[in-house]
C-alpha positions, 0 to 999 in steps of 0.5 A, a space after each residue: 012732661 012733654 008734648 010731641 008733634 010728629 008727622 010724616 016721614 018728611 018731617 015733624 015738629 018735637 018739643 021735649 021735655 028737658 034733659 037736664 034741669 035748665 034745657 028746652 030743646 025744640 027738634 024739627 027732624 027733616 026727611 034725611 033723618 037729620 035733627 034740628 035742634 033748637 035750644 036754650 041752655 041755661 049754662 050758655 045763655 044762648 040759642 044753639 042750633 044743630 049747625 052750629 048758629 049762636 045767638 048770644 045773651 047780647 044779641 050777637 050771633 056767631 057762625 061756626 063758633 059759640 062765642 061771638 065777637 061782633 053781631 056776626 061774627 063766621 069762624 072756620 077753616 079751610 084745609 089744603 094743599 100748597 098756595 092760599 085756601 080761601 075760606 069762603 065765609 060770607 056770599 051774596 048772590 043775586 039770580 037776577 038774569 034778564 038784566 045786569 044782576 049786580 050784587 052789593 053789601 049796603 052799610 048804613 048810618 045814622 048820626 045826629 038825625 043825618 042818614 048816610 050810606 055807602 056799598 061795595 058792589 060786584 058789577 058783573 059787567 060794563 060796556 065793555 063786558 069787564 066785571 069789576 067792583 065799586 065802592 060808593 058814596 061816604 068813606 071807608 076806613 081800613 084799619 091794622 089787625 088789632 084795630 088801633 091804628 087806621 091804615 088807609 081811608 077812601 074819604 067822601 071826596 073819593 081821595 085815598 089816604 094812606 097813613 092819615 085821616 085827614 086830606 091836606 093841601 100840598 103845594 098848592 092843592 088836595 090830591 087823590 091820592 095821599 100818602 103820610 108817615 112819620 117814619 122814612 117809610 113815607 114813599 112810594 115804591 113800584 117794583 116789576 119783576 121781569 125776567 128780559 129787558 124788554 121794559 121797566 116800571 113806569 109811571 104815566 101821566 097824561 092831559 087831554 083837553 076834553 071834559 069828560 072822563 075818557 077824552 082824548 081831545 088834542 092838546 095844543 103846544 104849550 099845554 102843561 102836560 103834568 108837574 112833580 111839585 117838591 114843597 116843605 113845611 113853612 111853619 103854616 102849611 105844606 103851599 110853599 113850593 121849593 121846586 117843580 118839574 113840568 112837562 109841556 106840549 112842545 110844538 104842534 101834535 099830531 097822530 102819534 106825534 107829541 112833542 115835549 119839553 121839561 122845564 126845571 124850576 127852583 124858588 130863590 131865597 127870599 121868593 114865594 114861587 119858583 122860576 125857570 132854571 133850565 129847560 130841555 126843549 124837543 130838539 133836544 137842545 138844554 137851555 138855563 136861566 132863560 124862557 126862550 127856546 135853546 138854539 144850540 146844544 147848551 144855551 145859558 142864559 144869565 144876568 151873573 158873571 161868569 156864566 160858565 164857572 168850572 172850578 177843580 175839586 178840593 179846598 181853596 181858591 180865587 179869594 179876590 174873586 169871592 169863591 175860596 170854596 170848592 177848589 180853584 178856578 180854572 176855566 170861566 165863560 163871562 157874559 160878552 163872551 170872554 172865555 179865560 182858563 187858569 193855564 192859557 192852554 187850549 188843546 186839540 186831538 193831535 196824536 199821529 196814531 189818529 191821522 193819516 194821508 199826512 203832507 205837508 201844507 200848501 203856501 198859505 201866503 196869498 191867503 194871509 197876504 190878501 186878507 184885510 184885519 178890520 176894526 169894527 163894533 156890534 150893532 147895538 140891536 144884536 145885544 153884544 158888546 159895542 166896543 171897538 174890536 179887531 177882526 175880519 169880515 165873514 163875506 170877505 174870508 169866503 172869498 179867498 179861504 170858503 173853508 174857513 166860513 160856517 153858517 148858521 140858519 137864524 131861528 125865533 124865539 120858538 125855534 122857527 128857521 127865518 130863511 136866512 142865516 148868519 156867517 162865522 169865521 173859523 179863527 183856530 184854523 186861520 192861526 194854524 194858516 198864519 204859523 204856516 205863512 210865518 214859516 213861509 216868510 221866515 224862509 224868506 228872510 233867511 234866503 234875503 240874509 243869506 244873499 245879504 251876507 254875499 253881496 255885502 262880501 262882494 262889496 267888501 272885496 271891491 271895495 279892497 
């Protein structure tokens, strides 16, 4: 027996006797003619509707599918044309339009008496009229398709960790991003696929002195401007660091002026932090094993002997000297400035193919004969070597040969021009200057033999 409520065309209420043994059915027709159905089926043990809601003996409910795997649990699919076919499974919607009318799915917990929450919220726009989406508060965790192993995590510090669950300190801090593997896929890759030279991939780090997000406040010389730390495990934690790059404020900035330097530090063995090994500065001048600014193209800078060492590839070597490892050594650079090579040999570009307006040189007599050899010492405040030496006077030569002098301005520390400079004789010129005055003399002594030779078979005749 059943009991029917019907009304007008718009709609009615009908509750029915059951089908079949175990049914209740409720149907709530509408005014399109469509049927509702509400039922309990004693095969299923759910709640059905006509459009496919079920809620399960276990209080899960699924959409588009009679067998739910989670409270909610919406199945479908959508079938289409080449390229990705959402299926729009889950909308929220905020009709808010006096104001912002921003949308957010709240997830809420509650866990030894301590409340926490966290949401994922679409933010229509910004100051700045761009949509965007914010995730806020606790953590999230995003785990593989099967759920067993978690991928990538946004912790409650706002640190994203991908491939661990845990933040750690590296190299003397906690970082923002994370990223941790037991496999060599523990890397950072950035790939741009662009079909001109106009650019590559880039990497940008950046400092302002301000303390607001979104400063701009100048930097001043000095500053680090950011550090690439490498730091290896000491059997405690990853602090150690074995080696960084730093990148520094280099000079006074400006607008659109950013001078800089990049200094490279390794850690002795034995030592707990790094020291300067090299450094480029922003004249583009390169400078190892010292603090100070480069004044030449390369500047080296050491306590060690030799400073320069260059040896040939392959196996043996200078036993006497300690290095029987690498190959031999040919060429070295000692601290006072001593240079030696294995050969003696010091050469020049010189092929006639390369020359031309070729004469032959003047008399470099006078030039030779006038300069006066001096034997001297250093000053011992220029820091050289302060034994006796040979050599001649800068000021002097530029009186009698200008080409052979150079200069140099003197600079500080920093680099800076002191408004004076320090005179250089170009000796590799002076010996070509004395070969020619050799030549000069040696003609000489041949013309005084040869007059010799005559006057002495005058000499002999007359004597007969």
């Amino acid at each position: 027996m059943g009991l029917s409520l019907r009304g007008t065309t718009s709609g009615a209420v009908d509750i029915n006797a059951p089908a079949v043994a175990g049914d209740n059915t409720i149907t709530l027709p509408g005014n399109n003619g469509a049927a509702n159905q509400f039922y309990k089926n004693s095969g299923t043990a759910g709640i059905v509707t006509h459009s496919s809601m079920v809620e399960d003996s276990s209080g899960r409910i699924g959409i588009g599918t009679d067998n739910p795997d989670t409270k909610l649990h919406v199945e479908g699919a959508t079938a289409g044309g080449a390229g990705v076919e959402y299926f729009d499974a889950l909308q929220l919607e905020n009709t808010q339009t006096a104001n912002v009318g921003a949308t957010r799915l709240k997830f809420k917990t509650n866990r030894d008496g301590t409340a926490g929450e966290t949401s994922i919220s679409h933010i229509p726009y910004n100051a700045s009229g761009t949509a965007y989406l914010r995730l806020q508060s606790y953590q999230y965790q995003f785990y593989n398709q099967a759920g067993s192993s978690e991928y990538l995590r946004i912790d409650s510090s706002g640190r994203l960790l991908v491939g661990t669950s845990t933040a750690r300190s590296v190299a003397g801090g906690q970082s923002l991003l994370q990223v941790e593997s037991t496999s060599s896929t523990g890397r950072l890759s950035v790939v741009q696929n662009r079909n001109d030279a106009s650019a590559g991939p880039i990497i940008s780090v950046g400092k302002s002195r301000g303390t607001a997000l979104g400063s701009n406040t100048v930097v001043q010389s000095g500053d680090i401007l950011g550090t690439i730390a490498f730091a290896g495990a000491d059997g405690t934690d990853l602090e150690t660091v074995a080696a960084n790059i730093e990148a520094y404020v280099d000079g006074t900035p400006g607008a659109n002026d950013m001078p800089g330097r990049l200094v490279f530090n390794t850690t002795a063995d034995g030592a707990s932090s790094p020291t300067e090994r090299m450094r480029i500065s922003a004249n583009g001048t390169a400078t190892f094993n010292n603090t100070l600014s480069a004044n030449g193209g390369i500047e080296v800078v050491t306590t060690i002997d030799p400073a320069l060492y260059v040896r040939k590839n392959g196996t043996g070597g200078n036993i006497i000297q300690g290095r029987n490892a690498g190959g031999a050594e040919v060429f070295k650079v000692q601290q006072n400035g001593d240079t030696y090579n294995a050969n003696n040999v010091f050469t020049a570009l010189s092929d006639i193919k390369l020359k031309e307006n070729i004469v032959d040189a003047k008399s470099q007599w006078y030039d030779i004969k006038v300069l006066r050899p001096v034997n001297y010492n250093f000053k011992a405040e220029t820091g050289q070597e302060t034994h006796t030496q040979l050599g001649l006077i800068a000021q002097e030569v530029e009186l009698v040969s200008p080409g052979l002098v150079s200069e140099s301005p003197d600079r500080d520390e920093d680099g800076n021009d002191l408004g004076t400079t320090t005179k250089s004789v170009n000796y590799s010129v002076l010996y070509m200057k004395a070969v020619k005055a050799l030549q000069e003399a040696m003609e000489r002594i041949e013309t005084l033999e040869t007059q010799n030779t005559s006057l002495e078979a005058r000499l002999s005749a007359l004597e007969g």
